[in-house]
ZADRENZA-786194 format. One line per field, with one value per residue (C-alpha): x negated, y, z; residue number from 1. Coordinates in nm, 2 decimals. Layout:
<nodes>
xx <- X  ...
yy <- Y  ...
zz <- Z  ...
num <- NUM  ...
</nodes>
This chain:
<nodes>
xx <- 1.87  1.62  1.48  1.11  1.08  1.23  1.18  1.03  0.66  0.56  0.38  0.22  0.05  -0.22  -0.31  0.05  0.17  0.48  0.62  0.76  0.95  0.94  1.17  0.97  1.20  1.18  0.95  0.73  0.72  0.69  0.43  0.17  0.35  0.22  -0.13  -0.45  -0.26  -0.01  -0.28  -0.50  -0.19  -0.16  -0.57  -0.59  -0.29  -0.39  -0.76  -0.97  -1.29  -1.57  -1.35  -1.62  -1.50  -1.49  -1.31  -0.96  -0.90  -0.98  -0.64  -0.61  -0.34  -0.24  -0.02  0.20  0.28  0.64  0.57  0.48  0.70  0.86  0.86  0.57  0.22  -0.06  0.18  0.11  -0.18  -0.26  -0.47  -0.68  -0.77  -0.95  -1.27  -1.56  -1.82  -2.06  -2.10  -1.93  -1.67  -1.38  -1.31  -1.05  -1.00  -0.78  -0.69  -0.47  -0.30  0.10  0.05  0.12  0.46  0.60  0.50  0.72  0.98  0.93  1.11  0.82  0.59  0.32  0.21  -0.01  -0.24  -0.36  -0.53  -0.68  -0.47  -0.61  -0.64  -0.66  -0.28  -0.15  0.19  0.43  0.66  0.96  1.28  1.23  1.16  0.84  0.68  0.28  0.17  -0.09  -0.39  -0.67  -0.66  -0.70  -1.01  -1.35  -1.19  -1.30  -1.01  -0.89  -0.83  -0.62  -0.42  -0.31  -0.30  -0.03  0.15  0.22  0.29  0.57  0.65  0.65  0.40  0.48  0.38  0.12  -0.14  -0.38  -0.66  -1.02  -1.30  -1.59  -1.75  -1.48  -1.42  -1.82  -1.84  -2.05  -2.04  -1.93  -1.62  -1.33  -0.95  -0.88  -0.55  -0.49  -0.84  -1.01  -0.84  -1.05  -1.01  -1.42  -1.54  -1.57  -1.61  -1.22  -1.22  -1.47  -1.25  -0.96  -1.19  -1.25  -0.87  -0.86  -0.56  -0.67  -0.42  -0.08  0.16  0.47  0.80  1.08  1.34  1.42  1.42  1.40  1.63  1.52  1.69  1.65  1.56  1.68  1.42  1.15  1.21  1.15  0.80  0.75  0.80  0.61  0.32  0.36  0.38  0.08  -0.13  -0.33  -0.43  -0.49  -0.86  -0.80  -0.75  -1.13  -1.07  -0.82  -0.96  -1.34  -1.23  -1.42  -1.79  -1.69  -1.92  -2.24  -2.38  -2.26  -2.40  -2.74  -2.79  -2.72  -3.01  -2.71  -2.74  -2.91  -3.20  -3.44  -3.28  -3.25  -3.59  -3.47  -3.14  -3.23  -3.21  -3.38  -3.15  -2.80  -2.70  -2.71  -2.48  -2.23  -1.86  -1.89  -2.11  -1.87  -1.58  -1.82  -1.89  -1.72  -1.43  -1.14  -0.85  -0.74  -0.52  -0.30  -0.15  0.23  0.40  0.14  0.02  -0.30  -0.41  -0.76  -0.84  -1.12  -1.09  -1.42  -1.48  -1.78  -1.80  -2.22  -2.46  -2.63  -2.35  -2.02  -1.75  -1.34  -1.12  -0.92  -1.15  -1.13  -1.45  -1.71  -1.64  -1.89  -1.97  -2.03  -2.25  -2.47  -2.51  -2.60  -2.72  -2.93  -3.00  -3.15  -3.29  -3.11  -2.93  -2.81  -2.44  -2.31  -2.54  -2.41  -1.99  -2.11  -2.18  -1.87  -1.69  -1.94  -1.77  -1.40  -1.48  -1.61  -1.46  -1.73  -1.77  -1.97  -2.12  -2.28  -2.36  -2.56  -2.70  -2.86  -3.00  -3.14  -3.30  -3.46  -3.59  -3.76  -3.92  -4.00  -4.19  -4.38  -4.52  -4.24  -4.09  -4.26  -4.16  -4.17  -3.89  -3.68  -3.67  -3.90  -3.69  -3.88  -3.66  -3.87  -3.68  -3.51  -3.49  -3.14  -3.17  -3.28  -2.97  -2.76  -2.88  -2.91  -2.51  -2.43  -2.66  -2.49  -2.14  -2.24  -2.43  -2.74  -3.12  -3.22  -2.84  -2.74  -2.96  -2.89  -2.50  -2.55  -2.56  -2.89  -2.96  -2.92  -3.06  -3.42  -3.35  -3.36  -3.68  -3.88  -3.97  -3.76  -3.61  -3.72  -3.58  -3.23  -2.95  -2.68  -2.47  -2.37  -2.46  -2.26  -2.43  -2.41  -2.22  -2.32  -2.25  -2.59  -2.57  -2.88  -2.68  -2.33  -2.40  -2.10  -2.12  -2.42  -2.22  -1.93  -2.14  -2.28  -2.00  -1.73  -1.60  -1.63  -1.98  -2.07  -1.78  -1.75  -1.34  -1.32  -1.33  -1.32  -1.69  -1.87  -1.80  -1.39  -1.45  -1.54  -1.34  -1.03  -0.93  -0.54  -0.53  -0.79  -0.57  -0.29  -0.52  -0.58  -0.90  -0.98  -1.36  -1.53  -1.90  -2.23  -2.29  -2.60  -2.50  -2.40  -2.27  -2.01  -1.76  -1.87  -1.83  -1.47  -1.41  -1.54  -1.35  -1.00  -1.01  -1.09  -0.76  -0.61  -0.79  -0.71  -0.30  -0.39  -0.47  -0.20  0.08  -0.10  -0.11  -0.39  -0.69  -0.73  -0.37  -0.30  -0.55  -0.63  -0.82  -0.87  -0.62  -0.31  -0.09  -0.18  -0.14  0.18  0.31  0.23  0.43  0.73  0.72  0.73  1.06  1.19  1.16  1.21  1.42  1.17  1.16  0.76  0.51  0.14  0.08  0.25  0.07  -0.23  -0.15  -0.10  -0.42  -0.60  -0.42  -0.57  -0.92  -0.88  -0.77  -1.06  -1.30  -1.12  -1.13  -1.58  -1.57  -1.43  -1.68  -1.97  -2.01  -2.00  -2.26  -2.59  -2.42  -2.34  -2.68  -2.83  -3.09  -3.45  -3.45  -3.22  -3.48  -3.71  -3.78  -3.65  -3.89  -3.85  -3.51  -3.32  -3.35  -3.72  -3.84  -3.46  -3.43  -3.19  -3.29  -3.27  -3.21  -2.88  -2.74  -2.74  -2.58  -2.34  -2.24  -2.27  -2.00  -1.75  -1.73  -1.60  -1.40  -1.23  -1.23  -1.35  -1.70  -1.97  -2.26  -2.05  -1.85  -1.55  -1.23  -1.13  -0.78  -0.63  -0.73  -0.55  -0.23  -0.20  -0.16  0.07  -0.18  -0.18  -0.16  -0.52  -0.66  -0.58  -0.75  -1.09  -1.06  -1.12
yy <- -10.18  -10.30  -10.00  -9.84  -9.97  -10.06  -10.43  -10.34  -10.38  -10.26  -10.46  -10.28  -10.50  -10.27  -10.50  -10.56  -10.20  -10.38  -10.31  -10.53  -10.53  -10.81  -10.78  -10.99  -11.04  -10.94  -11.23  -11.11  -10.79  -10.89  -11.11  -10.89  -10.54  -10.39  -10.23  -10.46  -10.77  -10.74  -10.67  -10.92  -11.17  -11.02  -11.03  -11.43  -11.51  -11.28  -11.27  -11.57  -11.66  -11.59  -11.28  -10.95  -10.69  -10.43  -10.67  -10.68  -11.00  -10.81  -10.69  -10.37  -10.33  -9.98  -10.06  -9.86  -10.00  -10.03  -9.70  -9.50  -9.15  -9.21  -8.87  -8.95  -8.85  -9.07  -9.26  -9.16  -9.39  -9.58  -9.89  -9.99  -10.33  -10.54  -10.69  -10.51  -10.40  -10.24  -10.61  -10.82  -10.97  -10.85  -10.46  -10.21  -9.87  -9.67  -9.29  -9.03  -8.68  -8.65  -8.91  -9.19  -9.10  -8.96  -9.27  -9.43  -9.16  -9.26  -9.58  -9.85  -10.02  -10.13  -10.13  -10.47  -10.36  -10.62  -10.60  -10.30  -10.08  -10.02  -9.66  -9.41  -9.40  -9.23  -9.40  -9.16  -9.31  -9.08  -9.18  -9.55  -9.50  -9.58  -9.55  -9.53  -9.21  -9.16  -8.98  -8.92  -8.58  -8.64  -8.87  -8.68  -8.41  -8.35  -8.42  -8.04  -8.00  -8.32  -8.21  -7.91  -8.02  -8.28  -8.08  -7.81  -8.13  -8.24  -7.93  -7.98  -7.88  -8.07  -8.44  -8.61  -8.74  -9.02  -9.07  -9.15  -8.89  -8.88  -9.12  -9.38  -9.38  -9.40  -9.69  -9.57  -9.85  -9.65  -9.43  -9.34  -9.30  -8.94  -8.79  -8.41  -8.35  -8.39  -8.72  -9.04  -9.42  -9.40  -9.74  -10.01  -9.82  -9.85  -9.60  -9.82  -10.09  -9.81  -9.64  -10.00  -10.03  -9.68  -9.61  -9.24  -9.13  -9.21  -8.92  -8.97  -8.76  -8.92  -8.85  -9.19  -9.21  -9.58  -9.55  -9.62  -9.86  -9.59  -9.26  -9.11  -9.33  -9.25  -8.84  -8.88  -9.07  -8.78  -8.52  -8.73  -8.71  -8.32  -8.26  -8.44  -8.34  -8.06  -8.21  -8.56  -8.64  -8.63  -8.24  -8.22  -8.36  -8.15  -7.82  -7.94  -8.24  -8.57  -8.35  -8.26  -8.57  -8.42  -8.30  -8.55  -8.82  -8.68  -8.58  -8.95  -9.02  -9.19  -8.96  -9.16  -8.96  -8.95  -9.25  -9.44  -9.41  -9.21  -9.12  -8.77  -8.47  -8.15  -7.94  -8.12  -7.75  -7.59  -7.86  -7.96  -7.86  -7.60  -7.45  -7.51  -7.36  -7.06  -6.98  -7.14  -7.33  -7.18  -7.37  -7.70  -7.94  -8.22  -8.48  -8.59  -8.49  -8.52  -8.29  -8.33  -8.14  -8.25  -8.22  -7.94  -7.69  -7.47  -7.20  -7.06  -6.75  -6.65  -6.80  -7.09  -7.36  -7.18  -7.42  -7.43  -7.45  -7.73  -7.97  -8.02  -7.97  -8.19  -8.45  -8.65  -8.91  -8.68  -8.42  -8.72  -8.87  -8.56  -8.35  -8.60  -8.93  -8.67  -8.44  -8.19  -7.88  -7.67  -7.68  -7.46  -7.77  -8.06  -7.88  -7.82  -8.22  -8.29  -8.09  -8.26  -8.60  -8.51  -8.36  -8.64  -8.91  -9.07  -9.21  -8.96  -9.24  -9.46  -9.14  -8.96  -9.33  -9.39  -9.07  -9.06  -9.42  -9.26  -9.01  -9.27  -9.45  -9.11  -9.03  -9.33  -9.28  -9.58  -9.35  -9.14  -8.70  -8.87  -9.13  -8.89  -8.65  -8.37  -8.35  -8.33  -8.61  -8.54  -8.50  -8.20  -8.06  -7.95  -7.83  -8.18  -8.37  -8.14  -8.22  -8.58  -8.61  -8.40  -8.67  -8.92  -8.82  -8.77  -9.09  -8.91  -8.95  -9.09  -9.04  -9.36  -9.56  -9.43  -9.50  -9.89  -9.80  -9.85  -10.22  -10.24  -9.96  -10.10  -10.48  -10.28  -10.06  -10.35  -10.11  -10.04  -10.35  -10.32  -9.92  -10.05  -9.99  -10.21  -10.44  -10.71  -10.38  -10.15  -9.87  -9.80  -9.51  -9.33  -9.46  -9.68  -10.00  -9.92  -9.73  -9.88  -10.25  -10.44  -10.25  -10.45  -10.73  -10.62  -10.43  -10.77  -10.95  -10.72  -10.86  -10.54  -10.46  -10.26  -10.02  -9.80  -9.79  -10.19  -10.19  -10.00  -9.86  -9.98  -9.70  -9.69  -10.02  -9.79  -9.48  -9.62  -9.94  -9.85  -9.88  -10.15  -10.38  -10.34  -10.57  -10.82  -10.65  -10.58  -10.64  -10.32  -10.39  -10.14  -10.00  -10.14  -10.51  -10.74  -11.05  -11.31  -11.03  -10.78  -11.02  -11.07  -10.68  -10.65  -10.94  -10.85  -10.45  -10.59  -10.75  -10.44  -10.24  -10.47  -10.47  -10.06  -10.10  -10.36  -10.16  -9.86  -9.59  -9.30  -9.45  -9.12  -9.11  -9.48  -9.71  -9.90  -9.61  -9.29  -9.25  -8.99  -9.27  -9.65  -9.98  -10.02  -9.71  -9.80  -10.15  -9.92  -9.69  -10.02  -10.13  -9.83  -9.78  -10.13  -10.27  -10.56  -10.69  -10.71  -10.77  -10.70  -11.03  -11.04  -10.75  -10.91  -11.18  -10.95  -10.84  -11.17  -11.29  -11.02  -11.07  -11.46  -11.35  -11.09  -11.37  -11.65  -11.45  -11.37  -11.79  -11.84  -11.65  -11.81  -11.53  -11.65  -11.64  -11.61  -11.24  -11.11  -10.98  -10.65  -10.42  -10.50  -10.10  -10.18  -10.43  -10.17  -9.92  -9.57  -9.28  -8.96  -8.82  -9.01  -9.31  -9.36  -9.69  -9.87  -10.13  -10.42  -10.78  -11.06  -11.31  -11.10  -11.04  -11.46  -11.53  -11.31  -11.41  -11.81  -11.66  -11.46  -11.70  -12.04  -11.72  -11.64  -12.07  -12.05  -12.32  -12.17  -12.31  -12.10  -11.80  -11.97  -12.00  -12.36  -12.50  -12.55  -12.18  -12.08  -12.31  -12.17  -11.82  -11.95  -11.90  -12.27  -12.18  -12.02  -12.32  -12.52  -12.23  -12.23  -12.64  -12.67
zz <- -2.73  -2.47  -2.22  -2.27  -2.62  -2.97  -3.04  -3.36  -3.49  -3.83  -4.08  -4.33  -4.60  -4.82  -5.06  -5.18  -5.10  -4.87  -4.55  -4.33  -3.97  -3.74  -3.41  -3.17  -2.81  -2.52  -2.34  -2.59  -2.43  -2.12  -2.18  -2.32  -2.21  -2.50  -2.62  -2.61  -2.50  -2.82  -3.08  -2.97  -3.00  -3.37  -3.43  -3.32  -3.52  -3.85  -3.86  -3.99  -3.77  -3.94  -4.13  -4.26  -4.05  -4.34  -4.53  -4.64  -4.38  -4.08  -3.94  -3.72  -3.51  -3.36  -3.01  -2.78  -2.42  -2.29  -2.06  -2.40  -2.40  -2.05  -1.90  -1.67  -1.68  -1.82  -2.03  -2.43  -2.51  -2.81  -2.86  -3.13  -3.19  -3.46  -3.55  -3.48  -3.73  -3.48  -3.29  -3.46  -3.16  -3.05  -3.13  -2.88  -2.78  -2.60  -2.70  -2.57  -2.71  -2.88  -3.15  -2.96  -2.77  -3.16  -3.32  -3.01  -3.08  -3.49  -3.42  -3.38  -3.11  -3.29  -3.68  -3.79  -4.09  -4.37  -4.66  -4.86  -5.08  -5.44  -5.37  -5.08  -4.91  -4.56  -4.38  -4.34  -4.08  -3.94  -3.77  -3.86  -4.17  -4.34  -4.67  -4.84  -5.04  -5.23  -5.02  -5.32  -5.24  -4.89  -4.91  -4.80  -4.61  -4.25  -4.00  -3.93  -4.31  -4.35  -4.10  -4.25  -4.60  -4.43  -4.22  -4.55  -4.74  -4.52  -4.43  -4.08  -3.83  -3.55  -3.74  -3.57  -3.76  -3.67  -3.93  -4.05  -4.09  -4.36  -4.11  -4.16  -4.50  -4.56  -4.34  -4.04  -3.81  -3.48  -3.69  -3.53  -3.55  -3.48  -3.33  -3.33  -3.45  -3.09  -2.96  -3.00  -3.08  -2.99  -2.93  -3.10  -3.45  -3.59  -3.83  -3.97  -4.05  -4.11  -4.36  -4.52  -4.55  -4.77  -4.49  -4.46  -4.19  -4.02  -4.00  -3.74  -3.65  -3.46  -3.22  -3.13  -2.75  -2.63  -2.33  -1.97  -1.70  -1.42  -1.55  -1.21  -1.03  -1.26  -1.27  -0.86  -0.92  -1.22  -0.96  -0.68  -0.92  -0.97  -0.61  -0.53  -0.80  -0.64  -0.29  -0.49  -0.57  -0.92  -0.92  -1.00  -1.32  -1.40  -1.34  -1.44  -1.71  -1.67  -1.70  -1.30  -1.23  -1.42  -1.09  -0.89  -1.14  -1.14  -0.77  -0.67  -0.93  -1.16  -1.45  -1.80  -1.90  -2.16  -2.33  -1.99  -1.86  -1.54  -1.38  -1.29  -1.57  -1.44  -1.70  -1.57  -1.41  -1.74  -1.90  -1.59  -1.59  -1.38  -1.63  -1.92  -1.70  -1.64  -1.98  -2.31  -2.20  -2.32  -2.18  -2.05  -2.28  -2.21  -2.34  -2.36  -2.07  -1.86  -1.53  -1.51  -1.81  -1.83  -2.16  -2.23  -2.50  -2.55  -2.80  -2.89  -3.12  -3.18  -3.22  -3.44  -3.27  -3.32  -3.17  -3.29  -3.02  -3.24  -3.18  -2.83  -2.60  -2.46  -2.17  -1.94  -2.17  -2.42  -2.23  -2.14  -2.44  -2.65  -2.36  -2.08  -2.32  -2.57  -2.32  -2.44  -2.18  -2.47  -2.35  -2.69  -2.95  -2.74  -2.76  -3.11  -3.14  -3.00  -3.28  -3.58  -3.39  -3.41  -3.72  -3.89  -3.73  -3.48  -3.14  -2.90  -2.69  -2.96  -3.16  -2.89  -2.79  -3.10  -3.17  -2.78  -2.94  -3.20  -2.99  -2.78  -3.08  -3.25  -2.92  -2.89  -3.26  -3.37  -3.56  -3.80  -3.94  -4.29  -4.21  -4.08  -4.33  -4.19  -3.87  -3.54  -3.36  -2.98  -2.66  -2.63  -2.96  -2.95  -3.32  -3.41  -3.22  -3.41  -3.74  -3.73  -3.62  -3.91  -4.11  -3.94  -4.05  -4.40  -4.37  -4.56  -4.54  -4.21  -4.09  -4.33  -4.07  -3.79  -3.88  -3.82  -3.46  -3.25  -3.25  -3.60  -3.73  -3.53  -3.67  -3.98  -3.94  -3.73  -3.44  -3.09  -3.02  -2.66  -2.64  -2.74  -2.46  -2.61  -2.51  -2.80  -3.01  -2.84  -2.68  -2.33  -2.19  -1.91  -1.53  -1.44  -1.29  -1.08  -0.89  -0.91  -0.92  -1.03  -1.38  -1.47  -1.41  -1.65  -1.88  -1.94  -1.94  -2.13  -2.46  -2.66  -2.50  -2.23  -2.10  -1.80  -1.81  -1.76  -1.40  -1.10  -1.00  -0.66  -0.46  -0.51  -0.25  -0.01  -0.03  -0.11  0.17  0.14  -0.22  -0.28  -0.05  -0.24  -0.53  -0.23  -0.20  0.19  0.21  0.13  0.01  -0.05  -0.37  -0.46  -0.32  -0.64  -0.35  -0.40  -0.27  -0.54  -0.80  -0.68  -0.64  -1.03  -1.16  -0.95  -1.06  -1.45  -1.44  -1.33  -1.57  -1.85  -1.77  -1.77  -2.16  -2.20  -2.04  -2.21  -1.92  -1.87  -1.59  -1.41  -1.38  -1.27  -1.06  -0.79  -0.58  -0.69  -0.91  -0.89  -0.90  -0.70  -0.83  -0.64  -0.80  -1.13  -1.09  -0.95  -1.29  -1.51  -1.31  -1.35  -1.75  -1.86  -1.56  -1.52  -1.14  -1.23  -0.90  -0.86  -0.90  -1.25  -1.37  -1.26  -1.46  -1.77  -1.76  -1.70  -1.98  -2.23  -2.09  -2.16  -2.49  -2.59  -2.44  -2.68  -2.98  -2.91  -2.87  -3.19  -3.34  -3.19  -2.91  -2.54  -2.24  -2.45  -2.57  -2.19  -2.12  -2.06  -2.23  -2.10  -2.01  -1.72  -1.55  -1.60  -1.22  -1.31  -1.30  -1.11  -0.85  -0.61  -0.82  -0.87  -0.89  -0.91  -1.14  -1.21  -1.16  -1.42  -1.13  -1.00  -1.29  -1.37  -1.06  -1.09  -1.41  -1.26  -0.98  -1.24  -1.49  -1.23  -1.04  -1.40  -1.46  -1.76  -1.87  -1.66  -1.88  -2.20  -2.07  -2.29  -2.14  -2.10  -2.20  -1.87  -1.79  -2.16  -2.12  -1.72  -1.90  -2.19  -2.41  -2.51  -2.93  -2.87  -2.68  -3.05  -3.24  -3.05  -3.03  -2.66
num <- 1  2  3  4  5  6  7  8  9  10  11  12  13  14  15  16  17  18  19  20  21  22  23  24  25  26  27  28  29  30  31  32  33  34  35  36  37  38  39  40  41  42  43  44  45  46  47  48  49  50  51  52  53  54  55  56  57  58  59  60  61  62  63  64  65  66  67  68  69  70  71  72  73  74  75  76  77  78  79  80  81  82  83  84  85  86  87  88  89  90  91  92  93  94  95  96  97  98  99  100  101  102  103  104  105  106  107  108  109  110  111  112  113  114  115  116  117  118  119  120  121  122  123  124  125  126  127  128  129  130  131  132  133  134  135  136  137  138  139  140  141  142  143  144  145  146  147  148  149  150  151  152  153  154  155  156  157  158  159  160  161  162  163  164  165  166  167  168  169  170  171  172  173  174  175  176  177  178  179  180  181  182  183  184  185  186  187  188  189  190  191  192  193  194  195  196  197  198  199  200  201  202  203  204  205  206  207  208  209  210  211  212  213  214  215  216  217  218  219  220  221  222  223  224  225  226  227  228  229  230  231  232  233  234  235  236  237  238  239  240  241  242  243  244  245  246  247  248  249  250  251  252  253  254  255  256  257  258  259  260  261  262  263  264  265  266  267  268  269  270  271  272  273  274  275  276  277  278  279  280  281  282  283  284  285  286  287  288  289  290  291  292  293  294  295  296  297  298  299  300  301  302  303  304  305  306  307  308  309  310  311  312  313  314  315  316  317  318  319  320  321  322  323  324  325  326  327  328  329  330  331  332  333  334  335  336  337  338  339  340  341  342  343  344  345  346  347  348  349  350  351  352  353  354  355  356  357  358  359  360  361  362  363  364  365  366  367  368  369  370  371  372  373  374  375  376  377  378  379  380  381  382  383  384  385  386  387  388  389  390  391  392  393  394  395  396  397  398  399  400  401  402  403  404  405  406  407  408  409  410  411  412  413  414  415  416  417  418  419  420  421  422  423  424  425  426  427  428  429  430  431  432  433  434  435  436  437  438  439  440  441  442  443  444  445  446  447  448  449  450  451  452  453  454  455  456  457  458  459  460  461  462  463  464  465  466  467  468  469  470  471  472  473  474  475  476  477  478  479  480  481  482  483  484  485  486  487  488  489  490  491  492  493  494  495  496  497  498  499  500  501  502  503  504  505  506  507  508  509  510  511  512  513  514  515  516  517  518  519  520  521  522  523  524  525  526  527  528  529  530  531  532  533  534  535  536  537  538  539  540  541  542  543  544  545  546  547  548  549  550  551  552  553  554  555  556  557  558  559  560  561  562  563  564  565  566  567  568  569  570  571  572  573  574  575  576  577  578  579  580  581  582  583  584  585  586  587  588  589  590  591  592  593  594  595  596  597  598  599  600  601  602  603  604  605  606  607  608  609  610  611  612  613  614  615  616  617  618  619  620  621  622  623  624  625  626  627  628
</nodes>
């Protein structure tokens, strides 16, 4: 048996009701490590261009990394990855919790999904074994009943279930997968193409331990990370969860407010993490193995917004989205969001997003009471935001609109276009470029539309020389510069953050700067589980790799450079705080994009990656599908 992983992928084909195992070898692995790089190898090989992404041709593949269980911290993630319904390119997201190390310790490395089965069905997949059961009496149920209905069903409460919500299953356009009822496949909306599937969940049990080439060697890196843990900068998040920043964010004037029309939110005290920790935060929760524990569990118990603990608790994004985008500082309504979310089945960001849009349109008269059922959609109407996720999640009155996600949802009603803050139909999350200039860049420039966990932000340059270097990075740049150098700085970390979702490991655990564990480290802990002698340079390469890929599979589907721009909002000057008057520039933002697509070589004038670039990564077998 290889070490860190099975040499086994699971095909499940819906349509048919068959299973199949394929038992790729191990260049395979070490080619795309595992995660986004594996499934997009799957997607380009599986999907047809032009495929409907709630169709039965669109094929979702669920991907573990060769790290996946090691007893390590920041190792038990999961990838996502298919064709998008909420833009249309390339679709992939990253979650965290127990499911994916058992699905590792089930026996498998990946499962492939085709076709639609006839009726609703879960995978049941334990010990190497798999089979498909009926899930009728599953379908509708929000995700905290589904998982007790399965655990008394299999008699066994320590499955892990990954599933689809309401949200999914009804085809809301930003759905998505849900692990232990609070643990998110957000972006991208893949419980939308789950749901489409009628694949209402994937239960896993396992004991089936891939064994490592130097467990000694990686128990002393476990124990380094331990050690260092509380004098380490990522301690913060931790004790105060991602929403540590919401102060931070808002002083520096970088806080999106008021559906992005200023970067300052004069209610961000009464939402922050030290708030929550103050008042409803119950605990902190972890996933596999893992020391940082910064996973927030709030409960709230009176009240009109009365909050389970099993559903997890609110993080930054989150808190912005439904709490400074909507103008809302009711901290117990946005936790309650979070729950309608997880319960459902739906992406925070692009949920908050689009109902922050609304806001603005309802505002500006764009939007009228009538259209929106009776619900007073202004600014700050906590008891409105509230409703319309619940809408949402249903897909009900206005909700069923507002489900297509922003941009579409004002293509359909004819008003807004302008108030949209989307990228290729994504909605934005919440770090502003105006403030941290090389995200404009990849927010533009992202295959999946606009992300914040794509690349390292501006100020890491800065604060972090030791580590930087260690990426061939030794030129430390402003924040609000977007120069030749910065271009390089985003590019370089996006390789690294793109082997992150390849190899599959946690990004506040493993990183080029801030990070509990460096770059360097991170190469060591991949030596040590797979025996691999594997470089920087290599895992650079890994990454690259999967960019070209995601970039390939956007060409083939008619999407290149004339998708990577930004919302007119962001060229707009900011109004009121530290950030009054900031605004973006149309003529940075092109030459940046001129610099980072001949520093990537790909075709400056397209944003597609040319064929010498594609054969260079051994990628030769996409160059013939895109015809370059």
């Amino acid at each position: 048996m290889p070490f860190g992983y099975h040499g086994k992928v699971l095909h499940v084909h819906l349509s048919e009701g068959r299973l199949a195992v394929e038992e790729p070898d191990e260049r395979f692995y070490r080619t795309y490590m595992g995660g986004s790089a594996l499934g997009l190898h799957y997607l380009l090989r599986h999907t047809p261009a032009g495929a409907d992404p709630l169709g039965p041709e669109n094929t979702l593949i669920l991907s573990l990394g060769v790290l996946t269980g090691a007893p390590i911290s920041g190792q038990s993630r999961i990838t996502a990855t298919a064709k998008s319904p909420l833009t249309g390119a390339v679709g992939d997201s990253q979650a965290g919790g127990f499911f994916p190390a058992e699905l590792k310790f089930a026996g498998y490395d990946a499962i492939v999904i085709h076709g639609r089965a006839q009726e609703p069905v879960y995978l049941w997949i334990h010990d190497g074994e798999a089979e498909l059961r009926p899930a009728g009496h599953l379908w509708g149920k929000t995700t905290g009943e589904v998982e007790d209905l399965l655990k008394e069903e299999l008699g066994d409460n320590k499955v892990q279930v990954l599933q689809v919500g309401p949200a999914g299953e009804k085809g809301v356009r930003f759905a998505a997968l849900i692990n232990m009822a609070n643990r998110a496949n957000g972006r991208t909306g893949m419980g939308a193409v789950m749901g489409s599937k009628r694949l209402k969940a994937i239960v896993v049990r396992g004991k089936m331990r891939p064994p490592l080439a130097d467990p000694k060697g990686l128990n002393e890196l476990a124990r380094w990370g331990a050690s260092a843990f509380p004098e380490s900068d990522v301690y913060g998040l931790g004790m105060l969860g991602t929403s540590e920043i919401v102060r931070s964010q808002n002083k520096r004037g970088g806080l999106p407010t008021r559906n992005w029309t200023s970067g300052y939110f004069e209610g961000a005290e009464a939402i922050s993490g030290h708030r929550m920790a103050e008042t409803i935060l119950k605990e902190r929760d972890t996933c596999y193995a893992c020391t940082v524990r910064c996973k927030r569990v709030v409960e709230v118990t009176e009240g009109p917004y009365r909050v389970d603990p099993r559903h997890g608790g609110p993080e930054y994004e989150t808190i912005a989205t439904f709490g400074s985008y909507c103008g809302v500082d009711h901290l117990e309504a946005i936790a309650y969001a979070n729950q309608l979310c997880n319960m459902y089945g739906m992406d925070t960001i692009s949920c908050g997003a689009t109902i922050a849009w609304a806001m603005d349109c309802y505002e500006r008269g764009l939007i009228t009471q009538e259209q929106t059922g009776g619900i007073d959609l202004r600014f700050g109407n906590a008891e409105a935001m509230v409703q319309m996720v619940e809408l949402i999640g249903r897909r009900e009155g206005f909700g069923r609109i507002l489900g297509e996600g922003s941009a579409r949802a004002a293509e359909m009603l004819g008003v807004g276009q302008d108030l949209v803050v989307a990228v290729k139909g994504q909605e934005m999350p919440a770090h502003m470029p105006q403030v941290k200039r090389s995200l404009g860049l990849i927010y533009a420039v992202n295959p999946f539309g606009a992300d914040h966990q794509s690349s390292e932000h501006d100020p890491s340059y800065r604060h972090y020389p030791e580590r930087m270097a260690e990426i061939g990075l030794t030129n430390p740049q402003p924040d609000r510069v977007l120069n030749e150098e910065k271009v390089r700085f985003a590019l370089t970390t996006e390789y690294l953050y793109s082997f992150l979702d390849s190899v599959n490991v946690c990004q506040f655990v493993f990183g080029p700067a801030w990070h509990l564990y460096s770059a360097g480290q991170l190469v060591e802990a991949v030596r040590r589980v797979t025996g691999w002698d594997v470089t920087i340079e290599e895992v650079l390469r890994v990454g690259e790799r999967r960019l070209n890929m995601l970039r390939a599979f956007n060409a083939r589907e008619g999407i290149g450079r004339e998708a990577d721009r930004l919302p007119k909002k962001l060229f707009q000057a900011l109004k009121g705080g530290p950030t009054d008057g900031v605004a973006l520039t149309e003529e940075e933002i092109e030459q940046a994009k001129d610099l980072y697509y001949a520093m990537a070589g790909w075709d400056v004038a397209t944003g597609t990656p040319t064929r010498s670039k594609l054969e260079e990564l051994g990628l030769g077998w996409v160059a013939d599908g895109l015809g370059v």
